[in-house]
PDB file of N, H, CA, C and O in Angstrom:
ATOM      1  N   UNK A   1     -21.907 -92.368 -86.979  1.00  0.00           N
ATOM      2  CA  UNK A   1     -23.290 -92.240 -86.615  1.00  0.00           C
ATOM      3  C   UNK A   1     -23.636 -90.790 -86.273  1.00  0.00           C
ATOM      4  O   UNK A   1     -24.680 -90.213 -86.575  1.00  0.00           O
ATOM      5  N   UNK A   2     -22.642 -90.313 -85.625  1.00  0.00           N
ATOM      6  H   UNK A   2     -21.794 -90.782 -85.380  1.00  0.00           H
ATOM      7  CA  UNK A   2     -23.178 -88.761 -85.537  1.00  0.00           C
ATOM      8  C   UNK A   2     -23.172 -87.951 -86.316  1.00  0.00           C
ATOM      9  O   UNK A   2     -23.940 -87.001 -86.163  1.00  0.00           O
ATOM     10  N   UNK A   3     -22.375 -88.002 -87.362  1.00  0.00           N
ATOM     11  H   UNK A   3     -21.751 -88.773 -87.486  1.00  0.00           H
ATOM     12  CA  UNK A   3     -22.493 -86.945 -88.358  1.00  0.00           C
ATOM     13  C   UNK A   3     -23.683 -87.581 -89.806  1.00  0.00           C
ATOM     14  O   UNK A   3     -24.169 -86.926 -90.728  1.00  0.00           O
ATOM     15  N   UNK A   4     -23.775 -88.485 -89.607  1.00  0.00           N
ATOM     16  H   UNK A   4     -23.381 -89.017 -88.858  1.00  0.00           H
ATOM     17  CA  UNK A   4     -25.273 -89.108 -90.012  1.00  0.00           C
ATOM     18  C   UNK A   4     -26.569 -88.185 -89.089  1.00  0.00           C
ATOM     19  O   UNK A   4     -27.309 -87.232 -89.335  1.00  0.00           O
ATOM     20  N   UNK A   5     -26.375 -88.895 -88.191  1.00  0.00           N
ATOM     21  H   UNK A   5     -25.774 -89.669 -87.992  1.00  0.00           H
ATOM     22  CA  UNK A   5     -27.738 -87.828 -87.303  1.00  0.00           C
ATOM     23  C   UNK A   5     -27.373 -86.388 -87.204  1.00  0.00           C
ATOM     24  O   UNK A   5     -28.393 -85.701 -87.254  1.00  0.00           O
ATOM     25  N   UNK A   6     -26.151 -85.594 -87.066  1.00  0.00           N
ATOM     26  H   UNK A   6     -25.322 -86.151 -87.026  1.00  0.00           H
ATOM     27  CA  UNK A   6     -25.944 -84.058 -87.495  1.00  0.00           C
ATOM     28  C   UNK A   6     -26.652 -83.497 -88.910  1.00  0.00           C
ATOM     29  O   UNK A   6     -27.317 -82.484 -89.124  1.00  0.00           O
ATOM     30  N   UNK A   7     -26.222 -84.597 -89.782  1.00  0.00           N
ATOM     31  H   UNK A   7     -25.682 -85.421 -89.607  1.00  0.00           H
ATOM     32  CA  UNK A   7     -26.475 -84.155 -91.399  1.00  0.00           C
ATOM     33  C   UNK A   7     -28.385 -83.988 -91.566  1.00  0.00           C
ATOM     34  O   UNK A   7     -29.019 -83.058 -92.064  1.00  0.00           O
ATOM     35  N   UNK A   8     -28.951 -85.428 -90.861  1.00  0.00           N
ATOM     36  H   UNK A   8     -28.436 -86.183 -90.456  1.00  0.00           H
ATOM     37  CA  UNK A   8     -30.565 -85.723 -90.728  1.00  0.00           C
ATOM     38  C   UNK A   8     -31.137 -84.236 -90.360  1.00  0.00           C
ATOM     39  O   UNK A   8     -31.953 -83.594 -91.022  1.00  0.00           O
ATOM     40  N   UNK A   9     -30.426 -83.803 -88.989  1.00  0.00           N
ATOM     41  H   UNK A   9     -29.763 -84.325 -88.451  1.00  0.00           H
ATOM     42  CA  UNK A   9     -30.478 -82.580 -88.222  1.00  0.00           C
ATOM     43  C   UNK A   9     -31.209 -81.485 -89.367  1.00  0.00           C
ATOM     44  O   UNK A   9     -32.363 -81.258 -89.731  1.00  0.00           O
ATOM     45  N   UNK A  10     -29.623 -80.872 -89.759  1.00  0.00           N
ATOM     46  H   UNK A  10     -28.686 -81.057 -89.464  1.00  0.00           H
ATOM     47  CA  UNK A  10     -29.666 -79.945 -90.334  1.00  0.00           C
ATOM     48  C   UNK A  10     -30.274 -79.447 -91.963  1.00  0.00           C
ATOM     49  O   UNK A  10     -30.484 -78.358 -92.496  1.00  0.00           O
ATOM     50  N   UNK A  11     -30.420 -80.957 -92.402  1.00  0.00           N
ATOM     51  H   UNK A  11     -30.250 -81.842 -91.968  1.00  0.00           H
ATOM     52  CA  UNK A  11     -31.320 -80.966 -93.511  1.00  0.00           C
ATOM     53  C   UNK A  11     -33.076 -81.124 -93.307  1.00  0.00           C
ATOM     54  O   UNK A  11     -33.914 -80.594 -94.037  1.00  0.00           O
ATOM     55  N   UNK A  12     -33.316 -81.891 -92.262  1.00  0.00           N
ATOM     56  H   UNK A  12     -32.636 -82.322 -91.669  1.00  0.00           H
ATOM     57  CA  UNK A  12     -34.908 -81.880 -91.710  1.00  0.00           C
ATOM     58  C   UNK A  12     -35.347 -80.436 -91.081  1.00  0.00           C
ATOM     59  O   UNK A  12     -36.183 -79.776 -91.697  1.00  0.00           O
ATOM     60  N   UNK A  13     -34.789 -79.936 -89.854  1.00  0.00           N
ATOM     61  H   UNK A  13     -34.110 -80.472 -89.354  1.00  0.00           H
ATOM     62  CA  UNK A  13     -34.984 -79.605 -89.237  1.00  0.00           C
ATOM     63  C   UNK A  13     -34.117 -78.150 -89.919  1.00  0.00           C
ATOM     64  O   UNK A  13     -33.034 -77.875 -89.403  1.00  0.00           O
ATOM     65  N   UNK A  14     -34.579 -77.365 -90.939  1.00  0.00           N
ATOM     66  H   UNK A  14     -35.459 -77.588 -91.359  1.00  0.00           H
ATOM     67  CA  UNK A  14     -34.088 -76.504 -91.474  1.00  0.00           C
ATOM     68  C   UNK A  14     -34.444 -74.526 -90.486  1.00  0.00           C
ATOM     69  O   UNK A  14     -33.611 -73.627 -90.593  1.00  0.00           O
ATOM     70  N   UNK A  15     -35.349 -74.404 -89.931  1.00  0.00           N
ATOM     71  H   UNK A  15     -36.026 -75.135 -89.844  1.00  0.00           H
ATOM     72  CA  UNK A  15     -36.115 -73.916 -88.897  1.00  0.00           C
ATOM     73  C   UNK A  15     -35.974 -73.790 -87.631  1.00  0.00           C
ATOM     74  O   UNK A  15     -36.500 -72.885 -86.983  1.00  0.00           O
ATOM     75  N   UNK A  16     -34.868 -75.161 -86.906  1.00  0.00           N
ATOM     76  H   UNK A  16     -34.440 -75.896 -87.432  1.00  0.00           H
ATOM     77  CA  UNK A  16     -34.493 -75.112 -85.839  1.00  0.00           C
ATOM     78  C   UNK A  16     -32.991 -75.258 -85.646  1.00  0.00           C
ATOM     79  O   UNK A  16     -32.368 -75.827 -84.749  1.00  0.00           O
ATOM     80  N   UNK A  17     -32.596 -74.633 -86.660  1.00  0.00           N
ATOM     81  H   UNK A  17     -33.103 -74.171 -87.389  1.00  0.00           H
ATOM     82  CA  UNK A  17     -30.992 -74.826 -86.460  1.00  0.00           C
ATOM     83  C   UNK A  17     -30.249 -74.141 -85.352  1.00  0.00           C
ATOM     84  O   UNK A  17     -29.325 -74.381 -84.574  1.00  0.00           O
ATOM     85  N   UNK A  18     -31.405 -72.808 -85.759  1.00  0.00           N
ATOM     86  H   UNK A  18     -32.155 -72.613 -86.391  1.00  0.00           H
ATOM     87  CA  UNK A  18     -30.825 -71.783 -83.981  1.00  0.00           C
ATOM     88  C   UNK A  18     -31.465 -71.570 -83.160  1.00  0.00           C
ATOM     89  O   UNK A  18     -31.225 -70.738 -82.285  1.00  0.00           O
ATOM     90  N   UNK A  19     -32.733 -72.477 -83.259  1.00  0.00           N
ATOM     91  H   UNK A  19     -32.928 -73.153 -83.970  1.00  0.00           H
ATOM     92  CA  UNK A  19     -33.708 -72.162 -81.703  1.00  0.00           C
ATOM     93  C   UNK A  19     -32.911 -72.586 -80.837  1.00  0.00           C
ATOM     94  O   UNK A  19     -32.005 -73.417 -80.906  1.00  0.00           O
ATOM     95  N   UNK A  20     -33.367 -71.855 -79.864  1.00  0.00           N
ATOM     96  H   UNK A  20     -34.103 -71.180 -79.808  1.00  0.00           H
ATOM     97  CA  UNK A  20     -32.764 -72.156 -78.675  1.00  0.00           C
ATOM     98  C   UNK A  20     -33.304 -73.574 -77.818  1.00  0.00           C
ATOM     99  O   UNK A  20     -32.547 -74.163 -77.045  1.00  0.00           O
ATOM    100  N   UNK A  21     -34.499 -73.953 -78.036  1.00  0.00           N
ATOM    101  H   UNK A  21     -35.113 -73.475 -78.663  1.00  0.00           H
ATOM    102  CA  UNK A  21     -35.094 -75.195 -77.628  1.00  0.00           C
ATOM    103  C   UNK A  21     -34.099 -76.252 -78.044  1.00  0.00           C
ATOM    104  O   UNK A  21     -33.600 -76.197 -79.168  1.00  0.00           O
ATOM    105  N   UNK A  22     -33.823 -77.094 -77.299  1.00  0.00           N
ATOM    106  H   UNK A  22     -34.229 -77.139 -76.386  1.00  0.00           H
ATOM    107  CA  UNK A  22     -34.366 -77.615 -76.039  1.00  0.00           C
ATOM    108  C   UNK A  22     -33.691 -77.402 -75.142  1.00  0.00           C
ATOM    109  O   UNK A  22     -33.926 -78.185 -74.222  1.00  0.00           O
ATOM    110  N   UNK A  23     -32.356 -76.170 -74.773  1.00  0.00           N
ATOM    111  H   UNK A  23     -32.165 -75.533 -75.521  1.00  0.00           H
ATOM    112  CA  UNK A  23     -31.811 -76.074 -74.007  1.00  0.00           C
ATOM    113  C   UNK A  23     -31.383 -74.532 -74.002  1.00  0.00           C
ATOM    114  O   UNK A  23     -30.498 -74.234 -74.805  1.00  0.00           O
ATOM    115  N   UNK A  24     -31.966 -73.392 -73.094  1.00  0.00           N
ATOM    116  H   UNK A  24     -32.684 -73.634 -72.442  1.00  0.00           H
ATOM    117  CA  UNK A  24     -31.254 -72.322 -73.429  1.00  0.00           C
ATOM    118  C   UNK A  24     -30.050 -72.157 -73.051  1.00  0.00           C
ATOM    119  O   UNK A  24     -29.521 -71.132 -73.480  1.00  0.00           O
ATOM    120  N   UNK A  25     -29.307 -72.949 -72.260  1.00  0.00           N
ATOM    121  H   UNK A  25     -29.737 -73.781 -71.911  1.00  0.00           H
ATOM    122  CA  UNK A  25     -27.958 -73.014 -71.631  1.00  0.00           C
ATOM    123  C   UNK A  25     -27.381 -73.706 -72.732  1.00  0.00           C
ATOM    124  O   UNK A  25     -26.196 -73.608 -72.412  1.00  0.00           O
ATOM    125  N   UNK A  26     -27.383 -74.359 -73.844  1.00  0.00           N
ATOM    126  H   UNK A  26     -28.345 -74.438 -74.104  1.00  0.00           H
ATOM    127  CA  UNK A  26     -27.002 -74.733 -74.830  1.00  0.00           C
ATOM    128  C   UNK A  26     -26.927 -73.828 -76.105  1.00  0.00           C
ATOM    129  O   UNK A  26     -27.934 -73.498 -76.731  1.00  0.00           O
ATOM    130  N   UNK A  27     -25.634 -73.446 -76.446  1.00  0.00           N
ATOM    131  H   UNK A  27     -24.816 -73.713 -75.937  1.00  0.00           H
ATOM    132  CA  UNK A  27     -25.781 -72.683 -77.734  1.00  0.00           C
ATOM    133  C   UNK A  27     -25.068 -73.305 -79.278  1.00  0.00           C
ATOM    134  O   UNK A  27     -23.929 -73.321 -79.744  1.00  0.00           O
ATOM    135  N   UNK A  28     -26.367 -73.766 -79.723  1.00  0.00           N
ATOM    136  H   UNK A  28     -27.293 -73.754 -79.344  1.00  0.00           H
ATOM    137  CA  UNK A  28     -25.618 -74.951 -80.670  1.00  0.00           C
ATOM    138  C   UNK A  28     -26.847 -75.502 -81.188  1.00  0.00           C
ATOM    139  O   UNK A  28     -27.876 -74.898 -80.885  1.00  0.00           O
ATOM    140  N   UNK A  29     -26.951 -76.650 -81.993  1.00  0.00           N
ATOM    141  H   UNK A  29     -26.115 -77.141 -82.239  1.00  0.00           H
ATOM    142  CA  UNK A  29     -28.028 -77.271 -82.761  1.00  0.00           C
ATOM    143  C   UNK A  29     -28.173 -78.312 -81.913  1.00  0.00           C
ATOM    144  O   UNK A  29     -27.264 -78.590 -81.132  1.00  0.00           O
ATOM    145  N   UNK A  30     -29.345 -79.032 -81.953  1.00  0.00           N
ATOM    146  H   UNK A  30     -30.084 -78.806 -82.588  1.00  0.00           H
ATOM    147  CA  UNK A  30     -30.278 -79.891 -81.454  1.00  0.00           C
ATOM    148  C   UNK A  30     -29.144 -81.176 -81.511  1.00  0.00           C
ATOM    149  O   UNK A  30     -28.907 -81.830 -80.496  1.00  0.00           O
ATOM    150  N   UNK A  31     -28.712 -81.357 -82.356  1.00  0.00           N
ATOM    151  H   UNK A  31     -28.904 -80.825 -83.180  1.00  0.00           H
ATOM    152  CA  UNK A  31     -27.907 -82.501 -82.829  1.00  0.00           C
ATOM    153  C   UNK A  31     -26.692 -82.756 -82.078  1.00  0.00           C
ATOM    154  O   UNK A  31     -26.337 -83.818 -81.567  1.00  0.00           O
ATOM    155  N   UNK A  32     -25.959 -81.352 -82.085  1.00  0.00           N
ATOM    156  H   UNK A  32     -26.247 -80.490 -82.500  1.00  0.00           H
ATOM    157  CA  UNK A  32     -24.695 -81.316 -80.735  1.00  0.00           C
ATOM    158  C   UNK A  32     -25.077 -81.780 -79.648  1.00  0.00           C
ATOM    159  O   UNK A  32     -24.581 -82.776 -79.120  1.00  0.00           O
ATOM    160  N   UNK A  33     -26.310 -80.890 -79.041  1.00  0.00           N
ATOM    161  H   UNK A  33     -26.713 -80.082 -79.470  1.00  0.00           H
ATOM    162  CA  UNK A  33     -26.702 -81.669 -77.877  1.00  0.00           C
ATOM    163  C   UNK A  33     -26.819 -83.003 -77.405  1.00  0.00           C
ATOM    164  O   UNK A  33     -26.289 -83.686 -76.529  1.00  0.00           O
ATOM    165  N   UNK A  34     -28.083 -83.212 -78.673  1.00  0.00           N
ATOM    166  H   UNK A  34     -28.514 -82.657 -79.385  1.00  0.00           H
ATOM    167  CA  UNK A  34     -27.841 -84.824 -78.674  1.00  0.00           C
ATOM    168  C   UNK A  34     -26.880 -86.072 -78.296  1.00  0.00           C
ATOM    169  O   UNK A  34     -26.981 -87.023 -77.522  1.00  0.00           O
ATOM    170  N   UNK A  35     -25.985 -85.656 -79.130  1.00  0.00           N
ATOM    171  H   UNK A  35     -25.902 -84.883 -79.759  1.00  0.00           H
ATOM    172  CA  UNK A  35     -24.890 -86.479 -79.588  1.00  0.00           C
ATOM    173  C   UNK A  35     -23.969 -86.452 -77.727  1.00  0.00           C
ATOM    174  O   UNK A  35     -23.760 -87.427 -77.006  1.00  0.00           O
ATOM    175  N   UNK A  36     -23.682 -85.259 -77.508  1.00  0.00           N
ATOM    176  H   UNK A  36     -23.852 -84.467 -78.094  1.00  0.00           H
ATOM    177  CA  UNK A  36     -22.821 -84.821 -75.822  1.00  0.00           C
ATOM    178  C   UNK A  36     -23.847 -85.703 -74.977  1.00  0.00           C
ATOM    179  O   UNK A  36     -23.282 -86.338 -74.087  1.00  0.00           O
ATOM    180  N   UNK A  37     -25.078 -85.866 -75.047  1.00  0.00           N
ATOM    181  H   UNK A  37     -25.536 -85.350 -75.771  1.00  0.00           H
ATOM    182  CA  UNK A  37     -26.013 -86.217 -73.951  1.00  0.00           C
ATOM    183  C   UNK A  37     -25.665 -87.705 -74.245  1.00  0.00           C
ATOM    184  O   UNK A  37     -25.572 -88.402 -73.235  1.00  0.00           O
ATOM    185  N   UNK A  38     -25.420 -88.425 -75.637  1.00  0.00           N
ATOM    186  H   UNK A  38     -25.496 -87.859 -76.458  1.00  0.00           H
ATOM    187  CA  UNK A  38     -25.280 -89.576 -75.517  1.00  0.00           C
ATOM    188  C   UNK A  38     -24.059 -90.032 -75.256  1.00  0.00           C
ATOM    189  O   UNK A  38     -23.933 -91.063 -74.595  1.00  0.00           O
ATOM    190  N   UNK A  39     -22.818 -89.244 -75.795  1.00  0.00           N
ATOM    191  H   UNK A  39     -22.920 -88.406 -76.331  1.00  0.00           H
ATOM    192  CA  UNK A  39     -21.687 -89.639 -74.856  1.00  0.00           C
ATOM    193  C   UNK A  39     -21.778 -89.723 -73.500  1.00  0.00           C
ATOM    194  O   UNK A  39     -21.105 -90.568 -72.911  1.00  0.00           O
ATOM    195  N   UNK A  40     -22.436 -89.051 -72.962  1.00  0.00           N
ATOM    196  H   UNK A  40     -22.983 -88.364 -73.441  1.00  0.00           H
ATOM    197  CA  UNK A  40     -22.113 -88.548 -71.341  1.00  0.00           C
ATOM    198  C   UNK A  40     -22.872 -90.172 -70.951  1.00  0.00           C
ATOM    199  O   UNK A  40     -22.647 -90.828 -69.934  1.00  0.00           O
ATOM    200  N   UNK A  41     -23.789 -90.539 -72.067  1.00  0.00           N
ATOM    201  H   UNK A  41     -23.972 -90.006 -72.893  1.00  0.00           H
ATOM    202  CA  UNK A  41     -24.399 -91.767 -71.319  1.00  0.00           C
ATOM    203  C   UNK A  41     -24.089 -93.220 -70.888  1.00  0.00           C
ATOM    204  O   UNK A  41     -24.384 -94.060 -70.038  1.00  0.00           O
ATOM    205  N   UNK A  42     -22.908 -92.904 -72.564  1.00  0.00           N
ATOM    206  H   UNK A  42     -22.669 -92.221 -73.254  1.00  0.00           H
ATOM    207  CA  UNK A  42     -22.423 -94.470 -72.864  1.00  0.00           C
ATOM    208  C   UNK A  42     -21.238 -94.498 -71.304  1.00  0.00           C
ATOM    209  O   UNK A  42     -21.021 -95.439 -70.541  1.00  0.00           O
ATOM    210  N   UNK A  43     -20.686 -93.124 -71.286  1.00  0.00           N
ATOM    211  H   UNK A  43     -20.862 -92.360 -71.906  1.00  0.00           H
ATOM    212  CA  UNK A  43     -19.614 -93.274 -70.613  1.00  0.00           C
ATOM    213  C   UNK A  43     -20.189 -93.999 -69.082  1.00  0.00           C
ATOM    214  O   UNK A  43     -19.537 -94.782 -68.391  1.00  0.00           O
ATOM    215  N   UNK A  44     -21.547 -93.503 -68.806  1.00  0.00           N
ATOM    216  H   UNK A  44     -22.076 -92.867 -69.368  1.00  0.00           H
ATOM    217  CA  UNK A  44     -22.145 -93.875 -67.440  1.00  0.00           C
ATOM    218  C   UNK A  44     -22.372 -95.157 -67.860  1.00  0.00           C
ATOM    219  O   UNK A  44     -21.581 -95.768 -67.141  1.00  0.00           O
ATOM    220  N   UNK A  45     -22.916 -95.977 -68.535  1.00  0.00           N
ATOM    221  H   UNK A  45     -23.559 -95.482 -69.119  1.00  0.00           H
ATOM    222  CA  UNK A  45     -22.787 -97.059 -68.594  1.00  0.00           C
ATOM    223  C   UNK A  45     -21.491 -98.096 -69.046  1.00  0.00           C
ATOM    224  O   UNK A  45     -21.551 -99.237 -69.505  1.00  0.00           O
ATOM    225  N   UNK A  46     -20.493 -97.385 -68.784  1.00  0.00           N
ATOM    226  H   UNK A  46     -20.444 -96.458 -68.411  1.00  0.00           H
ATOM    227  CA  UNK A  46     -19.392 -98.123 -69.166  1.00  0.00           C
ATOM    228  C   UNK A  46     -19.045 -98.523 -67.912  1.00  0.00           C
ATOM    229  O   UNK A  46     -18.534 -99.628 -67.735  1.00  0.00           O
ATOM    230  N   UNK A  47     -19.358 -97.402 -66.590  1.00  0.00           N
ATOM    231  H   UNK A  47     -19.774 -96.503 -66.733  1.00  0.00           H
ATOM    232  CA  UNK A  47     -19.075 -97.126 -65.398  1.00  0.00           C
ATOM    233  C   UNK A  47     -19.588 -98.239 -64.607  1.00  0.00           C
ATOM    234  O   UNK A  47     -19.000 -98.797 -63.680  1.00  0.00           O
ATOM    235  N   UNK A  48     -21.211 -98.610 -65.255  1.00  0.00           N
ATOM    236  H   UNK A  48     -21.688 -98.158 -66.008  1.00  0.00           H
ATOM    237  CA  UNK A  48     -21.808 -99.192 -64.100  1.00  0.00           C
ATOM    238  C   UNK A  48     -21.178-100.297 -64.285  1.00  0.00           C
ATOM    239  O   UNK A  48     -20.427-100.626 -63.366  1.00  0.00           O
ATOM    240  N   UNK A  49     -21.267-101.242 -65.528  1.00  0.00           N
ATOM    241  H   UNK A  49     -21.876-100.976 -66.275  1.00  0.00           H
ATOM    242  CA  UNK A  49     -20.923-101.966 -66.026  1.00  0.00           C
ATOM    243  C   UNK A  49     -19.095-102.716 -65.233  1.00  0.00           C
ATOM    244  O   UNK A  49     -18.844-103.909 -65.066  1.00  0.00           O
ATOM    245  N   UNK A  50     -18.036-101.366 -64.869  1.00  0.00           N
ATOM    246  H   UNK A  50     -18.239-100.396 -65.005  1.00  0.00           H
ATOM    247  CA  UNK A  50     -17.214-101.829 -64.876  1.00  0.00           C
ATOM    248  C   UNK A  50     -17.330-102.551 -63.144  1.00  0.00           C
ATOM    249  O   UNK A  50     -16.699-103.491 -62.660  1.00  0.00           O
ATOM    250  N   UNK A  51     -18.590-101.504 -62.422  1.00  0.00           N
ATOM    251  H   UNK A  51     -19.102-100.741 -62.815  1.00  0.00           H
ATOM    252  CA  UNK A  51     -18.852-102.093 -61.318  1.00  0.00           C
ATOM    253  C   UNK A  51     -19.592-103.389 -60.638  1.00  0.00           C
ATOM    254  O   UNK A  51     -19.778-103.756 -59.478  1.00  0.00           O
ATOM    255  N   UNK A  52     -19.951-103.946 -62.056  1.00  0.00           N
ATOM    256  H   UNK A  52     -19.800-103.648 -62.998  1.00  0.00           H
ATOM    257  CA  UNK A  52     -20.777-105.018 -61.985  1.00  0.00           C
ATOM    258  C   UNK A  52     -19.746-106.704 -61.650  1.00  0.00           C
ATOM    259  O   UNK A  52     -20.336-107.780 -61.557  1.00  0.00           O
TER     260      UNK A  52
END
């Protein structure tokens, strides 16, 4: 799935491959970000989940 949405990325979004939006503390494509923000999420919900 991510290198599906990387590939979408970098073929749509031909213009923003090196903006710095949406993160200037991020140096990388929109798509990296993405993808880290949704790991970081599943992992929190693996968390709550194991507390349930």
């Amino acid at each position: 799935m991510f290198s599906l949405q990387h590939s979408a990325f970098e073929n749509a979004y031909i213009s923003q491959k090196e903006a710095s939006f949406p993160s200037h503390a991020y140096d990388g494509p929109f798509s990296e970000l993405a993808q880290k923000i949704q790991v970081e999420h599943l992992g929190e919900s693996c968390n709550l989940r194991e507390k349930v």
